[in-house]
Structures are given as C-alpha cells and as structure tokens.
C-alpha positions in Angstrom: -11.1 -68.6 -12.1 -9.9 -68.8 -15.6 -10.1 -72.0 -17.0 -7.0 -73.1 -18.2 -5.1 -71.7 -15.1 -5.0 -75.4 -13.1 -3.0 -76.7 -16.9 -1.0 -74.0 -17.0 -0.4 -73.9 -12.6 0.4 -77.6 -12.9 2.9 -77.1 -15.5 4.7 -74.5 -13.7 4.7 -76.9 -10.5 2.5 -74.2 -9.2 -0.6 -73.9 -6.5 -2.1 -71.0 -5.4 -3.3 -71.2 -1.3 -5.9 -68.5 -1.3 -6.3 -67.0 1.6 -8.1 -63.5 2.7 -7.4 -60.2 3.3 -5.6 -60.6 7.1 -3.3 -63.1 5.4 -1.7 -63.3 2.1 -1.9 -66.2 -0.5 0.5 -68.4 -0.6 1.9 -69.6 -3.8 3.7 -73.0 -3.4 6.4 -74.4 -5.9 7.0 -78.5 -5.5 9.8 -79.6 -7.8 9.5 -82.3 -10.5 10.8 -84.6 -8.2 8.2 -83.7 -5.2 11.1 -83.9 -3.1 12.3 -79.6 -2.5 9.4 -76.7 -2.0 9.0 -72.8 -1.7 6.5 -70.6 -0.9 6.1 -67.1 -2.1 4.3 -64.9 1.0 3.5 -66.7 4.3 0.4 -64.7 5.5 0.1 -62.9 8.9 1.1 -63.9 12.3 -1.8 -64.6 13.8 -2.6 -67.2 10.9 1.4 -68.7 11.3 -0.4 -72.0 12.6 -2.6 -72.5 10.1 -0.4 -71.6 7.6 1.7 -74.4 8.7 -1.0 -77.1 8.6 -2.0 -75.7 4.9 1.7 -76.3 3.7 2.1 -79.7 5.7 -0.9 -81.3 4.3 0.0 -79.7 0.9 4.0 -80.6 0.7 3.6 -84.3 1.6 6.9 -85.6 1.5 9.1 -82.7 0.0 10.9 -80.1 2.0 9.9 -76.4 2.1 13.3 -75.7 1.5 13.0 -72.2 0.3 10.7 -69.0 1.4 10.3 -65.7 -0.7 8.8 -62.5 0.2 7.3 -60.2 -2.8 7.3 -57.3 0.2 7.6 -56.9 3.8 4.0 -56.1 5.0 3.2 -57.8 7.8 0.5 -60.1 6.0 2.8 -61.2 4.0 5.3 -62.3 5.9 4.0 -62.9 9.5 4.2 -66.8 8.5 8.7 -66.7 8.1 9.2 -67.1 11.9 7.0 -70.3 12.3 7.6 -72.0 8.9 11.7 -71.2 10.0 11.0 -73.2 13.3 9.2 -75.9 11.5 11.5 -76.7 8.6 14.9 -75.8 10.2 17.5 -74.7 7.4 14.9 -73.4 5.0 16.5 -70.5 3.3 14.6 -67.2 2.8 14.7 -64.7 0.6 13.5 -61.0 1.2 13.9 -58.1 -2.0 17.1 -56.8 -1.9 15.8 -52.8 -1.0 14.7 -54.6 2.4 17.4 -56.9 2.9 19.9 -54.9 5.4 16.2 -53.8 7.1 15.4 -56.6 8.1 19.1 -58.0 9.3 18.7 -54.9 11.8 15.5 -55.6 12.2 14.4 -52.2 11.9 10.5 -52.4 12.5 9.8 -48.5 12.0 11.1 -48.8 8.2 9.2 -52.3 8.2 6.2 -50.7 8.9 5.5 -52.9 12.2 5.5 -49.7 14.1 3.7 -47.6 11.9 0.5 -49.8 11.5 0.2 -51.4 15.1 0.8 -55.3 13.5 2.5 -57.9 14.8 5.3 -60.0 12.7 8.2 -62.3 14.7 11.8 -61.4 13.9 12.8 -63.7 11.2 16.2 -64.6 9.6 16.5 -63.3 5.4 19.4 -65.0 3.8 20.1 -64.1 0.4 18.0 -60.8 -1.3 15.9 -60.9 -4.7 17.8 -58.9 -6.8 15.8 -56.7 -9.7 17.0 -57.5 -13.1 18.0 -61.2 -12.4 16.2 -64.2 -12.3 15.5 -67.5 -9.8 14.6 -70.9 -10.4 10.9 -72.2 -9.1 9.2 -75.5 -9.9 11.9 -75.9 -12.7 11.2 -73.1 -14.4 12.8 -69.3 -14.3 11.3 -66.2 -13.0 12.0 -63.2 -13.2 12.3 -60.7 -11.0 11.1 -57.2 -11.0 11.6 -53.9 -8.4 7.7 -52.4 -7.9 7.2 -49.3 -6.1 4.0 -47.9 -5.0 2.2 -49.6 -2.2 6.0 -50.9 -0.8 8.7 -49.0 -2.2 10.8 -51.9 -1.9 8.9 -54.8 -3.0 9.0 -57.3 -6.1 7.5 -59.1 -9.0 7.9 -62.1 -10.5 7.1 -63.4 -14.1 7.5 -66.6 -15.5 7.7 -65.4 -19.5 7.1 -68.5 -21.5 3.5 -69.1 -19.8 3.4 -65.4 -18.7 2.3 -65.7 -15.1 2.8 -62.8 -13.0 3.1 -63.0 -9.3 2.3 -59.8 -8.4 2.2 -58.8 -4.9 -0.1 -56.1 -4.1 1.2 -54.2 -7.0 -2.1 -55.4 -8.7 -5.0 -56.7 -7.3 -8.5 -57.3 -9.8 -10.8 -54.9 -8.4 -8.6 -52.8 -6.0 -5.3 -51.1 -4.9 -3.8 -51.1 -2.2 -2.7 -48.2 0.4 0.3 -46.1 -1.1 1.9 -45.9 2.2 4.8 -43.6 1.3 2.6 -40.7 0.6 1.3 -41.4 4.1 5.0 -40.0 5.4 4.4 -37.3 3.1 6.6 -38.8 -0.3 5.8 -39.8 -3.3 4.3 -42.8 -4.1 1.5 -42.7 -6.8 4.1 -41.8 -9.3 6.1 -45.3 -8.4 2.4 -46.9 -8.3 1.7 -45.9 -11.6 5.0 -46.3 -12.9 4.9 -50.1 -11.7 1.2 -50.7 -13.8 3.4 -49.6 -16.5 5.9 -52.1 -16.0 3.6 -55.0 -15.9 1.8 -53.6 -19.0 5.0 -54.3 -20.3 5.3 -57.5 -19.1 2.2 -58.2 -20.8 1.2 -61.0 -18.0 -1.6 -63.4 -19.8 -2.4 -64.4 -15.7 -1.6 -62.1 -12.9 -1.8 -64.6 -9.1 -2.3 -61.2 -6.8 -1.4 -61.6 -3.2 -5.0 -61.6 -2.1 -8.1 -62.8 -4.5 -8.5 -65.5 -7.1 -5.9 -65.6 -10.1 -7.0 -63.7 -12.9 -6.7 -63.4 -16.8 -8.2 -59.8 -17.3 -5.3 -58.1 -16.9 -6.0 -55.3 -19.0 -9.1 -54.3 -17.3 -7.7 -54.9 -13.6 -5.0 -52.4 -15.2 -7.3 -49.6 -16.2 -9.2 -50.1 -12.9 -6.3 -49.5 -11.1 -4.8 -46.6 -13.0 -8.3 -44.8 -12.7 -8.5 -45.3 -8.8 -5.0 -44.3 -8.5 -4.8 -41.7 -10.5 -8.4 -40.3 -8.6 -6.3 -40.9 -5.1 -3.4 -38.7 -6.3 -6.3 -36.3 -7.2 -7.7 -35.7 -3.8 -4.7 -36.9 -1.1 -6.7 -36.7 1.8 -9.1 -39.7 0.6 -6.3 -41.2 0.2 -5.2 -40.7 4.2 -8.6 -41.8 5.2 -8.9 -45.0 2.9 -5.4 -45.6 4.4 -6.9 -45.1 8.1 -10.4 -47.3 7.0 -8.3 -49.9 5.9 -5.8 -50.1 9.1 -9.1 -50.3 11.5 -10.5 -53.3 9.2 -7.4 -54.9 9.4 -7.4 -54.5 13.1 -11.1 -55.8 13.5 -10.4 -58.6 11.2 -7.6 -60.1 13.8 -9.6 -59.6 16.4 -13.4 -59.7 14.9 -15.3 -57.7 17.7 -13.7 -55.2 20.2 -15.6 -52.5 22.6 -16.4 -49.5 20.4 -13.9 -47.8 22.4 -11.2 -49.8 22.6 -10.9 -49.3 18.4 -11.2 -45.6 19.0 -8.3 -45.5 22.0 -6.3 -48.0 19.2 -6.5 -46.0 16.4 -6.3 -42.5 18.2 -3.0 -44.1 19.5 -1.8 -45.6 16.3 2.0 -44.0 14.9 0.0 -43.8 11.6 -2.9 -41.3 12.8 -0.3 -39.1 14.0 2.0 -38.9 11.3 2.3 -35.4 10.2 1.6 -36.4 6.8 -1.9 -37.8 8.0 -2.9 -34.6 10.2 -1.9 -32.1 7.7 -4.6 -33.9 5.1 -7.0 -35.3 7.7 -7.0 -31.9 9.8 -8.3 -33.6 13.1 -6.3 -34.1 15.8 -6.3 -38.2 16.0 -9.3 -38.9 18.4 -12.1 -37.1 16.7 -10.6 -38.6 13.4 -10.8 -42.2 14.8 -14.1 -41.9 15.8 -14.9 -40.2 12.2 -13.3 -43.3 10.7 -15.1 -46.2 12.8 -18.2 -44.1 11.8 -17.8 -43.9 8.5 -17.2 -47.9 8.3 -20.7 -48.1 10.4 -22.6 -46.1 7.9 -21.0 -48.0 4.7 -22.2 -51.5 6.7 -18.5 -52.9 7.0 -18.7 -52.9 10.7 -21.7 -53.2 13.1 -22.3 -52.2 16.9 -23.6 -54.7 19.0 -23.5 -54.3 22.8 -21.0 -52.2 22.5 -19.0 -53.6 20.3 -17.5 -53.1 17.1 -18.2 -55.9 15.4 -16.8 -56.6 11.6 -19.3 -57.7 9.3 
C-alpha cells in the first residue's frame, strides 16, 4: 500500500475493509463525531454475516446510517438485505440508471439471472445522481456515471485529496467482464470511454472494489486500456474470460463441487446460452462448459481431486 494513504484515509474519515474477489471491499465513512456511518459496497450474500461482524466491531458506537452501491453486481451488494435488518432505517442509495430496477426488482436486468448468483431483495431509497455530489465523512464527493463492466454504475471522487472510489471501473492489474457485449451491445467503447474519464479526474489514489488501494494510477490505466482494447480485438476471448470468470466465482462460493455438477451448472447457466455467447463461442453450452473447466485445470486455477473440482 502506498504510504501516505492511512494520513490521507484518516483525514477523509475513511477505511478501506478489504475483502476478496467473491465479496467486494467495503469502504466505511464514520463522521467526525463517531456517532453516523456509511458504507460504500456490502460484499456478496454468502459473506452478509461476516460482513456484519466486520462493520459491528469497526462502527463501535455510531450508526451505519447510510449504504451506497457504486453498481448492482451481486458482490457488491449481496450485503444491503442483512445490514437493512441489522440497522433498521438505514437509508440506501443505488445509481440512479438502476434505481427504478431495483424498486421492481427486476433480477434479469440486475444480472441475478444471468450469472446464477444469489442477492436478497433489498429496499433503494434515494438514487446517486451523475453530476452532483454527496456528503461522506464531512467531506464532498462527487459522483460520476461509468459504463463498461455495468452500464449503470458510479464513481466517486473526493477532489481536494483526489481519492477515487472506483468500482470495478479500475482495478490495478485487471478489468473486469464487459457484460453488455455478452448480450451482444456495446460495451468496450463505454469501458474505454470511462478510463478516459478518470484520466480526467486525475485520481492521485484510486480504492478499487477488490485489491489494495493504489497510487499508480497511470500505469493501472495503460494496463487496462491495453487489455481492453486487446478484448475488443478478438470478442470471443472475451466470451470465454467472461465464462472462466463465472465458474471461479461459482467455485469460490462453494470451494469444491463434483466435476460434473460445475459442468451441468454452467451448461445450464442463462449466460452460456445467450445468443451473444454461442454466436462467438460456437459450441453448443455443454461441450463449452467442459472446454471451460478444462482450460481453468490446465492454467492450475482449479484442481481435481476425487472427483472434484476443487479451486485452488
């Protein structure tokens, strides 16, 4: 981690609860008065009591009295249902593209359906409107429409320090699946276009939704533009880094499952048989799940044991 990010987290009222790649970080705003909290992302559901305990021990005293949601995915949001039961009248907050979604609880356009996860209906209350700003530890953040991995989700930036809560718009090392190309639209062009935004932004720290906060912005810009711009190049590695990453997920929520079983899953999964996915994949969707948990055998992310698929 960059040194001076606890002085400048500390004067923002900030901490960052890093988590993994099943559930999102949480970043957690105490007021100056340690009596009123948020929390930006609340992880995934099967996590929802853990992430509880983290923001119990960590609150103390004060009142998570606020939850926001840079995007709907279902790791970063699969916390909202439990931390709503715990601290009854917290408010929540949801970007504003997703706000109506979500009061119909519409889990197709949420993308519940789509990638086989779990999240609890939750309540949203007030949307995070692009172009205006919201008060956090005392301090005022901006907030910023990303498209790209989630056509509706946010950023926010803090200006005077230049902290950027970015979502999965920008990770350090990786970038996340484009998952409107995977319904055949566009979605590297609004990937791209929201680098260019942050670039603008000029961020000095970028806190990513999963990882350690980072000062090299500029390089964990170029790296994303390159792999990007090499997805957009050749779609259909794009569809099967897409299909990789949905099994991992999978396997990471459950950690071992007969070999089969994550075949049948995936074979069965709405996101194998979009039409999107088969017209780049060409393979009908149980060869291509098979292909998949094969390729993640050879690459030595997941291992066989007994039968079992076994994440490594």
């Amino acid at each position: 981690m960059y040194p001076a990010l606890p002085s400048v987290f500390a004067e923002l009222h900030l901490t960052v609860l890093q988590r993994d790649w099943l559930s999102s970080n949480h970043i957690v705003f105490v007021d100056p008065g340690r009596t009123t909290a948020a929390v930006i992302d609340t992880g995934y559901s099967s996590h929802a009591a853990h992430t509880v305990a983290l923001l119990d021990h960590h609150l103390g005293q004060a009142g998570l009295t606020r939850i926001l949601n840079t995007h709907l995915h279902s790791d970063h949001c699969g916390g909202n249902h439990a931390l709503q039961a715990r601290w009854p009248g917290v408010q929540t907050w949801v970007p504003q593209a997703a706000f109506q979604t979500v009061q119909a609880w519409d889990e197709e356009r949420l993308t519940y359906r789509l990638t086989g996860q779990t999240c609890e209906p939750f309540a949203a209350d007030h949307p995070l409107r692009s172009g205006s700003t919201i008060e956090l530890g005392g301090r005022s953040w901006q907030i910023h429409a990303t498209g790209g991995h989630d056509p509706d989700a946010v950023v926010l930036f803090e200006p005077q320090h230049r902290v950027l809560i970015s979502g999965d718009a920008l990770w350090r090392h990786k970038v996340a699946v484009i998952f409107p190309e995977l319904d055949g639209e566009d979605g590297f062009a609004p990937a791209l276009a929201s680098l260019d935004l942050i670039e603008a932004l000029d961020p000095a720290v970028v806190i990513p939704g999963h990882g350690e906060p980072f000062a090299e912005v500029a390089d964990a810009l170029a790296i994303s533009r390159q792999r990007l711009r090499k997805l957009q190049a050749h779609p259909a590695n794009h569809a099967r880094h897409a299909l990789r990453v949905l099994m991992v997920f999978h396997l990471m929520e459950h950690r071992s499952l007969p070999l089969q079983a994550v075949c049948d899953w995936m074979a069965q999964s709405p996101l194998a048989r979009r039409p999107a996915v088969q017209r780049l994949m060409q393979m009908d969707p149980g060869p291509l799940a098979h292909h998949i948990l094969q390729s993640l055998i050879a690459d030595g992310v997941v291992r066989t044991q007994d039968d079992q698929a076994v994440l490594v």
